[in-house]
mmCIF file of the N, C-alpha and C atoms, coordinates in Angstrom:
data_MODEL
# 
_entry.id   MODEL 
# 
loop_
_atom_site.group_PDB 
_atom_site.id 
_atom_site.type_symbol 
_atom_site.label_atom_id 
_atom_site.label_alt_id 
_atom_site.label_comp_id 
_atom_site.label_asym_id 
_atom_site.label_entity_id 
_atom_site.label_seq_id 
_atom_site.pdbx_PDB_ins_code 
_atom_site.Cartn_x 
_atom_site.Cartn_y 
_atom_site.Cartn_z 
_atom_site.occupancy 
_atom_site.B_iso_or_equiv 
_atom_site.pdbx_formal_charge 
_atom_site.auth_seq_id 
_atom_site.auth_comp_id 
_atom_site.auth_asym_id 
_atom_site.auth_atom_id 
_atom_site.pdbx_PDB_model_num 
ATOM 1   N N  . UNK A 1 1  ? 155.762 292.958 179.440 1.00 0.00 ? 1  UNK A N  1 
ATOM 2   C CA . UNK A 1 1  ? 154.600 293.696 179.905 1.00 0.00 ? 1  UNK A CA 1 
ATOM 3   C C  . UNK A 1 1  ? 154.410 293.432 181.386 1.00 0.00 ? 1  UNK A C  1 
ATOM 4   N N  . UNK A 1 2  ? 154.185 294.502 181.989 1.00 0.00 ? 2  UNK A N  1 
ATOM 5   C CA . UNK A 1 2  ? 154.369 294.485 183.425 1.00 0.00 ? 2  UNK A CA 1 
ATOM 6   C C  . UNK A 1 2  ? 152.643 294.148 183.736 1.00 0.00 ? 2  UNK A C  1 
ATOM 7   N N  . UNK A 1 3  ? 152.747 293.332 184.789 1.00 0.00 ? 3  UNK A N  1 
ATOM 8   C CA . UNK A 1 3  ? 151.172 292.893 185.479 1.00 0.00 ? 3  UNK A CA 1 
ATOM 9   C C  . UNK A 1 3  ? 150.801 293.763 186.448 1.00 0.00 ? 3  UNK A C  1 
ATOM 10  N N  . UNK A 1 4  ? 149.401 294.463 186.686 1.00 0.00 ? 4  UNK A N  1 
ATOM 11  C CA . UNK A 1 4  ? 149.200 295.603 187.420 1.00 0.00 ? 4  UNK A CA 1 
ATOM 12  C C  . UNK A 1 4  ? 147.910 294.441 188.180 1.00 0.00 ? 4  UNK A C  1 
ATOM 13  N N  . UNK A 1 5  ? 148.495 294.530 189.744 1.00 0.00 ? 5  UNK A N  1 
ATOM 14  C CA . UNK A 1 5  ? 147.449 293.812 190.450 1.00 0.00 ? 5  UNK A CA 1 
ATOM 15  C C  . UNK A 1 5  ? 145.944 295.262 190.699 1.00 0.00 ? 5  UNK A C  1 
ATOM 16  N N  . UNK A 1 6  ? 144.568 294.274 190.587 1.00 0.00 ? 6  UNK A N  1 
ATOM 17  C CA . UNK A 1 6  ? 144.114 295.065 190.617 1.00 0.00 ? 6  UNK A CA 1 
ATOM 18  C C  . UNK A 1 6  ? 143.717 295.914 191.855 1.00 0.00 ? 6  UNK A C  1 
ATOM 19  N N  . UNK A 1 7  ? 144.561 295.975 192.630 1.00 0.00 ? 7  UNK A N  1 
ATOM 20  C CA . UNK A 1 7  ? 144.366 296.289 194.309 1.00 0.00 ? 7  UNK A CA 1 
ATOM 21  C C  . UNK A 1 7  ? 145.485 297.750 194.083 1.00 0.00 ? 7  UNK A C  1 
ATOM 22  N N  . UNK A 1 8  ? 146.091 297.652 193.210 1.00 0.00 ? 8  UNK A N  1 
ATOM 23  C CA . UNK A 1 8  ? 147.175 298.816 192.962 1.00 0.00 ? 8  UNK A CA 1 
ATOM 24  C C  . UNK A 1 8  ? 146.553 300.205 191.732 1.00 0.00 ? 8  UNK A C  1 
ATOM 25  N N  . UNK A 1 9  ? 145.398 299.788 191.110 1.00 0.00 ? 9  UNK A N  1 
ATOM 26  C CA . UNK A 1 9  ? 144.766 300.443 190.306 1.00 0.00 ? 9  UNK A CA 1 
ATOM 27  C C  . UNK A 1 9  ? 144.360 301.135 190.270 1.00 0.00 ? 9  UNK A C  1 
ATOM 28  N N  . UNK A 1 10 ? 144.229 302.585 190.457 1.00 0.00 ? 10 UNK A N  1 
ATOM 29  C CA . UNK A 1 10 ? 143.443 303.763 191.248 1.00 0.00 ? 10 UNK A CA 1 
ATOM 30  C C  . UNK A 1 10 ? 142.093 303.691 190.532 1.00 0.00 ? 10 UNK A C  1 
ATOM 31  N N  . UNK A 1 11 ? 141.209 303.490 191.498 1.00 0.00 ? 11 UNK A N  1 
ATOM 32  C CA . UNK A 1 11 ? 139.963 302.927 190.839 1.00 0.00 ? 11 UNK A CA 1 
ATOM 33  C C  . UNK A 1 11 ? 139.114 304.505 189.806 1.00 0.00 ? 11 UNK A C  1 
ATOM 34  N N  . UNK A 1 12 ? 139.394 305.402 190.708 1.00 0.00 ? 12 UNK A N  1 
ATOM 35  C CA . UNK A 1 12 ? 138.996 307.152 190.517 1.00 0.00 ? 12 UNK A CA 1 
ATOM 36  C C  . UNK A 1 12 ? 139.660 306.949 188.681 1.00 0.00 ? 12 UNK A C  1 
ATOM 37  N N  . UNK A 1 13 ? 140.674 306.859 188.664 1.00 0.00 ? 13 UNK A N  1 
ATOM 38  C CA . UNK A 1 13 ? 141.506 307.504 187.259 1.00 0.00 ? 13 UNK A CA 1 
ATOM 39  C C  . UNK A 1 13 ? 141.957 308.614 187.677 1.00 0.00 ? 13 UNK A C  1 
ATOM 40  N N  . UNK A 1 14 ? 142.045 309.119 188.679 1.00 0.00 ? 14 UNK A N  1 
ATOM 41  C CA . UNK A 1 14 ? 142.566 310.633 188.887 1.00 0.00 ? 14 UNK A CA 1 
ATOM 42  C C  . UNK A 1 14 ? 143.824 310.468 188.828 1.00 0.00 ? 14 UNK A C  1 
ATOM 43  N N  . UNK A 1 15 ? 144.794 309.369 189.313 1.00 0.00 ? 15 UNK A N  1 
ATOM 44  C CA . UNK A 1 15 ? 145.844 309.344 189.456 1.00 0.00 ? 15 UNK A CA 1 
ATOM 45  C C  . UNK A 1 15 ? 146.928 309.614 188.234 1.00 0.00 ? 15 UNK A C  1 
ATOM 46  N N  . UNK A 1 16 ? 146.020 309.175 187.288 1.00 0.00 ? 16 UNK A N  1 
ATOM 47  C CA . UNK A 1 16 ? 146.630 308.648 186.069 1.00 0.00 ? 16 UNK A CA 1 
ATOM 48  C C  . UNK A 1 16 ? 146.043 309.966 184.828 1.00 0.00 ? 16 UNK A C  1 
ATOM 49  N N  . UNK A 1 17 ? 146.167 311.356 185.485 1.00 0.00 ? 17 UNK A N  1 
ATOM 50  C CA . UNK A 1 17 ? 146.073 312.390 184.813 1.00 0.00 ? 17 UNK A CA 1 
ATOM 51  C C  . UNK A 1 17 ? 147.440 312.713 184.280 1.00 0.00 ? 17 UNK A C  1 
ATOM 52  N N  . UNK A 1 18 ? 147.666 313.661 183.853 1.00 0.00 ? 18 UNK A N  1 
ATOM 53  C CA . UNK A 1 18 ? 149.187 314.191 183.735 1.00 0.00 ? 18 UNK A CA 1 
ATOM 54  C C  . UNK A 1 18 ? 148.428 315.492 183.139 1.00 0.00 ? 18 UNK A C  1 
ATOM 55  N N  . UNK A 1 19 ? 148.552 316.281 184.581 1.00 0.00 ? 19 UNK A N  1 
ATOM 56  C CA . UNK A 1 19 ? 148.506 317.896 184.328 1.00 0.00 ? 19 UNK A CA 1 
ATOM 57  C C  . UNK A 1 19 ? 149.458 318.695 183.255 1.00 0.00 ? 19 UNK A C  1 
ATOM 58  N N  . UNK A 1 20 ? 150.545 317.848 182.806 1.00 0.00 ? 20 UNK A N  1 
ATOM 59  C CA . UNK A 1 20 ? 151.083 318.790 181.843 1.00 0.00 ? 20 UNK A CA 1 
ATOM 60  C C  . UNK A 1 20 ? 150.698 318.410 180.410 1.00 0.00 ? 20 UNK A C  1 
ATOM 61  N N  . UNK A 1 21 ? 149.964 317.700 180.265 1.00 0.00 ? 21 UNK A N  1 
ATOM 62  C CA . UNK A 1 21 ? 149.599 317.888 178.638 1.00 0.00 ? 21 UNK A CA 1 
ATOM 63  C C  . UNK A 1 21 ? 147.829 318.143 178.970 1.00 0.00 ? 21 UNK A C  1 
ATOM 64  N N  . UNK A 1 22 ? 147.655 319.134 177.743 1.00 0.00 ? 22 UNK A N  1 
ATOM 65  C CA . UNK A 1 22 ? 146.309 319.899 177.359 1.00 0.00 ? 22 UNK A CA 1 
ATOM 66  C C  . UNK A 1 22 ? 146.066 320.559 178.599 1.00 0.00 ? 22 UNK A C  1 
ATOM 67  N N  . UNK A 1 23 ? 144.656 320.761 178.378 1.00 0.00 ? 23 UNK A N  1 
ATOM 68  C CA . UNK A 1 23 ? 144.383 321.725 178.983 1.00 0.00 ? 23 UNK A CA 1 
ATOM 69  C C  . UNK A 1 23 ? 144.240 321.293 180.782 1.00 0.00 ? 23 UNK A C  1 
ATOM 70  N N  . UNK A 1 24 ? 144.626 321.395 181.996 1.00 0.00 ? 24 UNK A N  1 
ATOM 71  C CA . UNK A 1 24 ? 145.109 320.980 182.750 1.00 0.00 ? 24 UNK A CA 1 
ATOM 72  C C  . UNK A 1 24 ? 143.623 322.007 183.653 1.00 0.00 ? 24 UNK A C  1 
ATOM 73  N N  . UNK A 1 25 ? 142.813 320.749 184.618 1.00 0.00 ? 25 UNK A N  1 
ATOM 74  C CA . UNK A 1 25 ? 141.621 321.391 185.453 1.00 0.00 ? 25 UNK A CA 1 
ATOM 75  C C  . UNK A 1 25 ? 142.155 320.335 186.750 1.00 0.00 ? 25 UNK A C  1 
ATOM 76  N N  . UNK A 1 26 ? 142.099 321.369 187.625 1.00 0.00 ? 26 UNK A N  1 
ATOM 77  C CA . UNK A 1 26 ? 141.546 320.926 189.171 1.00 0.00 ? 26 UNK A CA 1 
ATOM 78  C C  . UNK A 1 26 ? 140.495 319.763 189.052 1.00 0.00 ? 26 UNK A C  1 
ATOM 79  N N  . UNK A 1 27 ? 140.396 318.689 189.560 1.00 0.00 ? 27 UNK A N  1 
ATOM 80  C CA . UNK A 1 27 ? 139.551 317.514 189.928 1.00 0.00 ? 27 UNK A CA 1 
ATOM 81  C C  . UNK A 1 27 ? 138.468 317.578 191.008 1.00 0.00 ? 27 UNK A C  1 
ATOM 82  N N  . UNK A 1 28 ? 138.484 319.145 191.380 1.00 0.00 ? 28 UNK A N  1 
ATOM 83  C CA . UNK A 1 28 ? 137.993 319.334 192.788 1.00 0.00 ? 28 UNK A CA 1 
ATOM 84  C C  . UNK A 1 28 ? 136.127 318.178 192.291 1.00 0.00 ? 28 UNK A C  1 
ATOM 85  N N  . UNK A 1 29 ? 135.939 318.720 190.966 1.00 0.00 ? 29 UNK A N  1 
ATOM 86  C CA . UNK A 1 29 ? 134.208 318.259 190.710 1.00 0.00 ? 29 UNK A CA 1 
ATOM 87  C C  . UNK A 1 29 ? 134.219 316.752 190.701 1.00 0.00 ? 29 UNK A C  1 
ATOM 88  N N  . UNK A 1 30 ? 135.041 316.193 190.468 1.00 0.00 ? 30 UNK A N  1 
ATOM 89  C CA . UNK A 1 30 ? 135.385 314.595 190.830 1.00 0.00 ? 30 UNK A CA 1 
ATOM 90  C C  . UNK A 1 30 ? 135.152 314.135 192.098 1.00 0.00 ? 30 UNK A C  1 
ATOM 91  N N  . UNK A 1 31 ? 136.337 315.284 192.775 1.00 0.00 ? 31 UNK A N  1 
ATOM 92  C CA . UNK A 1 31 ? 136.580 314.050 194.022 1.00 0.00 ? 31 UNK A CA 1 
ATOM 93  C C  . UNK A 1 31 ? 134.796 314.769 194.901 1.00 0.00 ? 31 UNK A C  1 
ATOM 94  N N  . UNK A 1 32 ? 134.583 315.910 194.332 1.00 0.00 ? 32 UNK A N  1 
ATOM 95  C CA . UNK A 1 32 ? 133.143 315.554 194.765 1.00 0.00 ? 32 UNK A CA 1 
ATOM 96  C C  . UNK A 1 32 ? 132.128 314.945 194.838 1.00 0.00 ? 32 UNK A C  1 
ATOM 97  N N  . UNK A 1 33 ? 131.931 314.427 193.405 1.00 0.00 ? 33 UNK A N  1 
ATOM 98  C CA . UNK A 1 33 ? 130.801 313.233 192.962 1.00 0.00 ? 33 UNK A CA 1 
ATOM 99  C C  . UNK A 1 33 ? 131.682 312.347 193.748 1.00 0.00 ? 33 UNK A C  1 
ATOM 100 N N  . UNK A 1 34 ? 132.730 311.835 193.924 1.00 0.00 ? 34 UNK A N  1 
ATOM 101 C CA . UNK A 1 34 ? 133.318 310.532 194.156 1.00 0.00 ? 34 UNK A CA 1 
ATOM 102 C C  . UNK A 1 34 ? 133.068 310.685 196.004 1.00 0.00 ? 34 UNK A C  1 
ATOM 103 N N  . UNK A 1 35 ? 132.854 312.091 196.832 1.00 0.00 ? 35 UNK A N  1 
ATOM 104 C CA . UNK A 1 35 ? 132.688 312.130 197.879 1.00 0.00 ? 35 UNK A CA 1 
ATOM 105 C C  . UNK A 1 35 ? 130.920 311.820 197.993 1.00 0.00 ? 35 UNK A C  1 
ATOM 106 N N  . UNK A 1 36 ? 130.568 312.386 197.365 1.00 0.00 ? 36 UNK A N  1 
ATOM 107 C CA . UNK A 1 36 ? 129.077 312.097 197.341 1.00 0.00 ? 36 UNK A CA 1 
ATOM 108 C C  . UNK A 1 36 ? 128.424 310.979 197.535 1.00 0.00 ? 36 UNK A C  1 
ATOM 109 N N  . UNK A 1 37 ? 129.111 310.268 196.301 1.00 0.00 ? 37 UNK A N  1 
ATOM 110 C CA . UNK A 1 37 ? 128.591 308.498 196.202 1.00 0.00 ? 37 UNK A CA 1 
ATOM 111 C C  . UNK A 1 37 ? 129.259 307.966 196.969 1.00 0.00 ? 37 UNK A C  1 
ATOM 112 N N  . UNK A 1 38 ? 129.845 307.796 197.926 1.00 0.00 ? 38 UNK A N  1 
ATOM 113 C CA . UNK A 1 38 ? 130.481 307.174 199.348 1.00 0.00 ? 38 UNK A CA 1 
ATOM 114 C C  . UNK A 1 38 ? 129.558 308.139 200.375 1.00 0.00 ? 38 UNK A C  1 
ATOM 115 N N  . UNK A 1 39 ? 129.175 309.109 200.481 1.00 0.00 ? 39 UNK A N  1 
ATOM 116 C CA . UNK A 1 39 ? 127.980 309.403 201.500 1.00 0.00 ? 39 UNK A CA 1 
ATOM 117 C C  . UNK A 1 39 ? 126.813 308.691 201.059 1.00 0.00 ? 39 UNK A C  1 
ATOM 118 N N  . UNK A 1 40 ? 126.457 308.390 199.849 1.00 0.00 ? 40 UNK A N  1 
ATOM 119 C CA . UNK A 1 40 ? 125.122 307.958 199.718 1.00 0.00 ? 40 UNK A CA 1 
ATOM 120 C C  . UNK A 1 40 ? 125.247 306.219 200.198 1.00 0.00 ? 40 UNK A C  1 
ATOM 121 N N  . UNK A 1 41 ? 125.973 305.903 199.489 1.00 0.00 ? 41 UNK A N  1 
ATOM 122 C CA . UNK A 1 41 ? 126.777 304.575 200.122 1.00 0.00 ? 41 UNK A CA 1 
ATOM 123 C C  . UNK A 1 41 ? 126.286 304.326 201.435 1.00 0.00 ? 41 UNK A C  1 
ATOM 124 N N  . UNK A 1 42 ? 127.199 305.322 202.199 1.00 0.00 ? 42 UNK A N  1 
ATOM 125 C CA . UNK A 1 42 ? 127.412 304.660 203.730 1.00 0.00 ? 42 UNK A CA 1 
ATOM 126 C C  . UNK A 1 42 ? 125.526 305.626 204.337 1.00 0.00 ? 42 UNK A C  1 
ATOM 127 N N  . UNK A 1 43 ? 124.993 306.277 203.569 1.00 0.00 ? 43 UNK A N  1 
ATOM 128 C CA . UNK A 1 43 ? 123.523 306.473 204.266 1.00 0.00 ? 43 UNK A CA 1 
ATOM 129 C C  . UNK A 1 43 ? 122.314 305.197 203.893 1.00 0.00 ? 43 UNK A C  1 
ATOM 130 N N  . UNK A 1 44 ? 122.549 304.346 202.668 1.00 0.00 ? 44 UNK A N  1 
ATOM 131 C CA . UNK A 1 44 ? 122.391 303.594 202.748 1.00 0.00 ? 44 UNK A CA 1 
ATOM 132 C C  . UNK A 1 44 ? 122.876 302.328 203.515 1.00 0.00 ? 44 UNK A C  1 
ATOM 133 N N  . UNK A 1 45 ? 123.721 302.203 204.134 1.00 0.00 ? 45 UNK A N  1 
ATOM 134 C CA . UNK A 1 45 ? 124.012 301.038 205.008 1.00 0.00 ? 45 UNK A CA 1 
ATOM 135 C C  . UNK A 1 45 ? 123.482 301.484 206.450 1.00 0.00 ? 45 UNK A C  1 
ATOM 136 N N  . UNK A 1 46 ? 123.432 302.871 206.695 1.00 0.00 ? 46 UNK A N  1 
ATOM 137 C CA . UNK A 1 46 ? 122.661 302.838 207.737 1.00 0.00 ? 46 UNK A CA 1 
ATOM 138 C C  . UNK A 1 46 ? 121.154 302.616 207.521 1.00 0.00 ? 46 UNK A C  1 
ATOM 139 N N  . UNK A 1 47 ? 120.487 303.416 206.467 1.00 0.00 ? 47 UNK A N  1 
ATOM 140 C CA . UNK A 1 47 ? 119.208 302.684 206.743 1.00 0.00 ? 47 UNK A CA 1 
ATOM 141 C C  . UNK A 1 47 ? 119.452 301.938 206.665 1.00 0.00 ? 47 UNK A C  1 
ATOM 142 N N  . UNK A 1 48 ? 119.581 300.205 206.185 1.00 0.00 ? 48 UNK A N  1 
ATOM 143 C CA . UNK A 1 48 ? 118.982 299.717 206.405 1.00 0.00 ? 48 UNK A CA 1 
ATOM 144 C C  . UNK A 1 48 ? 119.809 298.888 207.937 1.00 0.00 ? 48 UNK A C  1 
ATOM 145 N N  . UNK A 1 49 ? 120.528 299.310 208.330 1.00 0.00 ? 49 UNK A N  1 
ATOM 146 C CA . UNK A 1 49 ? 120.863 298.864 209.840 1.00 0.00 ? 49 UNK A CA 1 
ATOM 147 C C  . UNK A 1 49 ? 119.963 299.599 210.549 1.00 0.00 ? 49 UNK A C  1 
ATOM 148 N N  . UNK A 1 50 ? 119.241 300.458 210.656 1.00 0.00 ? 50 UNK A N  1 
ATOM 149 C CA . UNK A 1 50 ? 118.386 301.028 210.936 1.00 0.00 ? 50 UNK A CA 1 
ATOM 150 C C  . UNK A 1 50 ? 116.678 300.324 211.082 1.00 0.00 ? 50 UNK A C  1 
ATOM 151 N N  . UNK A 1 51 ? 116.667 299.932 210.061 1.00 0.00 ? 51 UNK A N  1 
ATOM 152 C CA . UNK A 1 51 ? 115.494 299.367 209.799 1.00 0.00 ? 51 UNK A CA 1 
ATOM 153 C C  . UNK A 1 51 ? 115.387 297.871 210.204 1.00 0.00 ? 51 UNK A C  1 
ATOM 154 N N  . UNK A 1 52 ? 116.467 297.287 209.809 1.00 0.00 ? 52 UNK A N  1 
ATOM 155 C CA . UNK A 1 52 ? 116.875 296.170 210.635 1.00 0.00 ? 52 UNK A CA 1 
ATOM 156 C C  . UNK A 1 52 ? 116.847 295.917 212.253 1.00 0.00 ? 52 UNK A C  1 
ATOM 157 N N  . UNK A 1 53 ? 117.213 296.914 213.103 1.00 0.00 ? 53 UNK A N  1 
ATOM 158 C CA . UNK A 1 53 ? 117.149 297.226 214.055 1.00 0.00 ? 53 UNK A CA 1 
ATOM 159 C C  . UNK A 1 53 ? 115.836 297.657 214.806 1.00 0.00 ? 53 UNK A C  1 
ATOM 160 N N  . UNK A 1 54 ? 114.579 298.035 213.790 1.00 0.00 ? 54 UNK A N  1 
ATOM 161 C CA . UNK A 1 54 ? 113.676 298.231 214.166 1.00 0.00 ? 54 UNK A CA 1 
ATOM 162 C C  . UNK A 1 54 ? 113.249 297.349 213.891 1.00 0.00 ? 54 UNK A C  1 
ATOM 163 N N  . UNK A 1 55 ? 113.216 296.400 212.901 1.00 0.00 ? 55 UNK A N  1 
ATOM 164 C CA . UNK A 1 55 ? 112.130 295.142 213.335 1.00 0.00 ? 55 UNK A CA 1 
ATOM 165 C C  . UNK A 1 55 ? 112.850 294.234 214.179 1.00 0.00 ? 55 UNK A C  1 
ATOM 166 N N  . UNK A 1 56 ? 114.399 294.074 214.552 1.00 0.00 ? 56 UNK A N  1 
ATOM 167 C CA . UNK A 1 56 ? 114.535 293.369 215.667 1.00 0.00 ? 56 UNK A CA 1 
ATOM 168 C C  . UNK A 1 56 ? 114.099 293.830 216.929 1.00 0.00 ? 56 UNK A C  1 
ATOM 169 N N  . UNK A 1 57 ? 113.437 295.010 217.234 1.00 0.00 ? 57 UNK A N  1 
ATOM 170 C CA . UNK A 1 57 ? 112.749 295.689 217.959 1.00 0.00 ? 57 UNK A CA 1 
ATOM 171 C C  . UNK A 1 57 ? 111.115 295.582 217.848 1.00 0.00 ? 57 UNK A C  1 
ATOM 172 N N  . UNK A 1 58 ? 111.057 294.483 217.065 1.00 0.00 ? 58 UNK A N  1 
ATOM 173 C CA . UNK A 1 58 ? 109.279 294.351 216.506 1.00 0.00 ? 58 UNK A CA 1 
ATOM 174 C C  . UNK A 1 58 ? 108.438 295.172 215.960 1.00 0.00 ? 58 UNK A C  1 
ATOM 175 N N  . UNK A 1 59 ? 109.300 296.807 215.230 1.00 0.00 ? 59 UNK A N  1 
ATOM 176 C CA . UNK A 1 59 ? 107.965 297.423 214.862 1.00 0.00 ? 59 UNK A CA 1 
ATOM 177 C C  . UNK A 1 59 ? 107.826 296.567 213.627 1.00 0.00 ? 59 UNK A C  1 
ATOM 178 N N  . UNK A 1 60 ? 106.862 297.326 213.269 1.00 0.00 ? 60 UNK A N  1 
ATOM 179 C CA . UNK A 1 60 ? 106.078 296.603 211.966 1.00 0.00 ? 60 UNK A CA 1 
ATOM 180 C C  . UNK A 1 60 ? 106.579 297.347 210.953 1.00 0.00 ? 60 UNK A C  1 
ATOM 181 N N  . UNK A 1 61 ? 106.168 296.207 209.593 1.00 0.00 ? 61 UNK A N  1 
ATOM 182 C CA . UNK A 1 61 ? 106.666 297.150 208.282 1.00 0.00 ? 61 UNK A CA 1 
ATOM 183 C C  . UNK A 1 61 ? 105.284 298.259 207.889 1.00 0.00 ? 61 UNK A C  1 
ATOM 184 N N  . UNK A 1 62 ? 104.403 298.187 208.668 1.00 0.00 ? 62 UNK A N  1 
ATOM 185 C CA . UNK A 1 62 ? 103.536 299.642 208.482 1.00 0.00 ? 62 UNK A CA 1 
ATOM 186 C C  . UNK A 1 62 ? 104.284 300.663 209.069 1.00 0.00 ? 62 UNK A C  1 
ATOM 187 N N  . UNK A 1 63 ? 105.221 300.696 210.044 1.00 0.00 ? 63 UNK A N  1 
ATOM 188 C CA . UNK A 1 63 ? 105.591 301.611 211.227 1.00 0.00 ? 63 UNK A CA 1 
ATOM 189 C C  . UNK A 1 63 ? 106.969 302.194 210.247 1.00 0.00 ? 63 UNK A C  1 
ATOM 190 N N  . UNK A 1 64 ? 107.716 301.203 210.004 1.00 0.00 ? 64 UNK A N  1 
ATOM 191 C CA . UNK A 1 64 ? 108.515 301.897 209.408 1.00 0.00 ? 64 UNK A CA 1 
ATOM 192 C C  . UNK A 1 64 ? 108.563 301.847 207.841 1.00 0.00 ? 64 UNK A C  1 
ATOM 193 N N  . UNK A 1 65 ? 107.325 301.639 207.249 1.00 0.00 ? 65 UNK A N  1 
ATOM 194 C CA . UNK A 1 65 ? 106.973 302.209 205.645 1.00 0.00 ? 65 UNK A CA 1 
ATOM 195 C C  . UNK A 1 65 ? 106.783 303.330 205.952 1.00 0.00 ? 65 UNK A C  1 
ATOM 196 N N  . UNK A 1 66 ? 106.120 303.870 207.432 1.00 0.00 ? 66 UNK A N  1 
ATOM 197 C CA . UNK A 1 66 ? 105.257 305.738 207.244 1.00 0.00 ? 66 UNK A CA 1 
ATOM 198 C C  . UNK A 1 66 ? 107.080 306.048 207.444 1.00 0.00 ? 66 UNK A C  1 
ATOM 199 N N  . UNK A 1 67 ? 107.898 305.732 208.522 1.00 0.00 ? 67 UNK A N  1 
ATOM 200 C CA . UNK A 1 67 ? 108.821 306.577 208.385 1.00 0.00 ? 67 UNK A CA 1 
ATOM 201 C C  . UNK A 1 67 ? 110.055 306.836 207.900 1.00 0.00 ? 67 UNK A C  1 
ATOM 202 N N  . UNK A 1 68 ? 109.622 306.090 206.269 1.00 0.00 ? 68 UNK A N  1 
ATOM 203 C CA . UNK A 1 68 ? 110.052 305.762 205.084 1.00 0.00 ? 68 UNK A CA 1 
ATOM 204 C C  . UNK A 1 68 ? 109.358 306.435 204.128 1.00 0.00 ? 68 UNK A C  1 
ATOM 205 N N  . UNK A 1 69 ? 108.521 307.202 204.548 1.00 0.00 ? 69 UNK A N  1 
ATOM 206 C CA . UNK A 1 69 ? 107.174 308.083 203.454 1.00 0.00 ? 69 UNK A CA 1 
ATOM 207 C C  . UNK A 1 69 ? 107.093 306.768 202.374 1.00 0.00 ? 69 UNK A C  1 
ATOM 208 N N  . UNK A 1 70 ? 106.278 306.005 202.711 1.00 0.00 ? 70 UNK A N  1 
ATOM 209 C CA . UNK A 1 70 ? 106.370 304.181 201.546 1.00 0.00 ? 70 UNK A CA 1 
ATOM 210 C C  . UNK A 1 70 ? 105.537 303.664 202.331 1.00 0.00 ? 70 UNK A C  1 
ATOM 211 N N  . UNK A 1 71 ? 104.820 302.932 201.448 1.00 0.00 ? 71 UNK A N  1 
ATOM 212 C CA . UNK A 1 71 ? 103.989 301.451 201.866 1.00 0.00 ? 71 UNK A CA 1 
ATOM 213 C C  . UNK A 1 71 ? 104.777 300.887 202.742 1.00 0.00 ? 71 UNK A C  1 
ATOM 214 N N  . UNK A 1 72 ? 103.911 299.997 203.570 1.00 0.00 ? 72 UNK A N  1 
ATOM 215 C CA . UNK A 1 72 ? 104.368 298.828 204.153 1.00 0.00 ? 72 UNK A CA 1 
ATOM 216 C C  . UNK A 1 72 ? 104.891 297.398 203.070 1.00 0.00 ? 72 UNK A C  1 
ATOM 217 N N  . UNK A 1 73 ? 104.388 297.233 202.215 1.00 0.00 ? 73 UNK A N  1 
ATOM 218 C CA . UNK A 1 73 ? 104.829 296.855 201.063 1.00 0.00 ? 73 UNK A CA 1 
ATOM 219 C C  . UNK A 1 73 ? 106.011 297.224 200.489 1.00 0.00 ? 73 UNK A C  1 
ATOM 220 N N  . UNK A 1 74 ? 106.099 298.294 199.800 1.00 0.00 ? 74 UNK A N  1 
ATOM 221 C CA . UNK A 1 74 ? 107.309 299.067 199.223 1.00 0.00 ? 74 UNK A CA 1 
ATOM 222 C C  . UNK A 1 74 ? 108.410 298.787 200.908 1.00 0.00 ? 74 UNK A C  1 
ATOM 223 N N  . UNK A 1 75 ? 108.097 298.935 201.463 1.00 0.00 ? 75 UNK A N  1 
ATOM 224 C CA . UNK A 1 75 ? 109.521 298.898 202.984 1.00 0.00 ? 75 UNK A CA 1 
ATOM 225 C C  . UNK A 1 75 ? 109.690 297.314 202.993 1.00 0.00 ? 75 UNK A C  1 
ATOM 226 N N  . UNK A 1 76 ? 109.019 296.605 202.754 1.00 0.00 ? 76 UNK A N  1 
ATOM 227 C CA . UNK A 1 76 ? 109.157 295.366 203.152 1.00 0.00 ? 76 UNK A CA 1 
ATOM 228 C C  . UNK A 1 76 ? 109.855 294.886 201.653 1.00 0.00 ? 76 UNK A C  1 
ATOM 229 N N  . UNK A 1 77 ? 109.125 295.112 200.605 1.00 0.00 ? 77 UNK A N  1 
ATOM 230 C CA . UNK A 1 77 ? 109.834 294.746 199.635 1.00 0.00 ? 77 UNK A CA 1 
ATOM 231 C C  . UNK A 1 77 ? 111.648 295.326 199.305 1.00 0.00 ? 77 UNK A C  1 
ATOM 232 N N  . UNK A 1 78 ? 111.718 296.384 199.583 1.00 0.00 ? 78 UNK A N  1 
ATOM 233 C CA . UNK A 1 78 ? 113.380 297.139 199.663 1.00 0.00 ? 78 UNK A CA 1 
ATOM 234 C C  . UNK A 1 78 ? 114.033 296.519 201.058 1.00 0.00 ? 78 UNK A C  1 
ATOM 235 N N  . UNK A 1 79 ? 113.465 296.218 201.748 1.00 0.00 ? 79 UNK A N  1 
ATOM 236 C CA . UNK A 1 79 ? 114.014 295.351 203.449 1.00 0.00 ? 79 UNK A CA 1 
ATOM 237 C C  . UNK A 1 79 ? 113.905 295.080 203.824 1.00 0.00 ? 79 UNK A C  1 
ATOM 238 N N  . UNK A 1 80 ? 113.184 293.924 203.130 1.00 0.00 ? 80 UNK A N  1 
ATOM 239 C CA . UNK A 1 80 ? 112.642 292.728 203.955 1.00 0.00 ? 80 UNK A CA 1 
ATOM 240 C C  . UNK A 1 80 ? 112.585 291.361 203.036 1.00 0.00 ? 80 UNK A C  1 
ATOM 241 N N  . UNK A 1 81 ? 112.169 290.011 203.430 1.00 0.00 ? 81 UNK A N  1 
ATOM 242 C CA . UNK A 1 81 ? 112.443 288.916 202.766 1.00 0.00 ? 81 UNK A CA 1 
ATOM 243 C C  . UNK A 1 81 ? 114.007 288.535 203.364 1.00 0.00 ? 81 UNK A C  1 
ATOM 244 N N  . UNK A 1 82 ? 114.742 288.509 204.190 1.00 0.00 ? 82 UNK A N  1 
ATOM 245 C CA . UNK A 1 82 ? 115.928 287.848 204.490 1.00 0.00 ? 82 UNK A CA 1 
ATOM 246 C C  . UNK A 1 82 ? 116.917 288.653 204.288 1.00 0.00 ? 82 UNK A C  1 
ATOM 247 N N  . UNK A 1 83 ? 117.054 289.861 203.824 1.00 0.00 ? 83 UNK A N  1 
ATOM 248 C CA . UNK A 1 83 ? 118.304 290.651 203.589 1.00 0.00 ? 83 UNK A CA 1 
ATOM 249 C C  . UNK A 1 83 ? 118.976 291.194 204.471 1.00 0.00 ? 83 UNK A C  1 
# 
């Protein structure tokens, strides 16, 4: 039995289709969700480099809860405490 490192594993499963048995579909709706959740991903790492950046800039977590439509609470609790 052959050992499959897991760095070689196509994490998707797309790889590991075989268009010639059954009924055989384009992946286009895959690699969309799979494009999607890597935009949401990387829009989350900007907020919060974003937000990070504004309180190393001293606003307050009132300032950027409003432009978070959120409490100062709710902003501080999602990004704040040491993260």
């Amino acid at each position: 039995m052959q050992t499959i490192k897991r760095s070689e594993v196509d994490a998707t499963g797309l790889d590991g289709l075989d268009p010639g048995k059954g009924g055989s579909r384009d992946a286009k709706n895959m690699r969309r969700i799979i494009a999607a959740r890597r935009g949401v991903e990387a829009a989350e790492a900007e907020l919060r480099e974003a937000v990070a950046a504004a309180r190393e800039d001293g606003d307050s977590w009132a300032v950027i809860g409003l432009a978070l439509d959120t409490t100062r609470q709710a902003a501080f609790q999602r990004f704040g405490g040491g993260r």
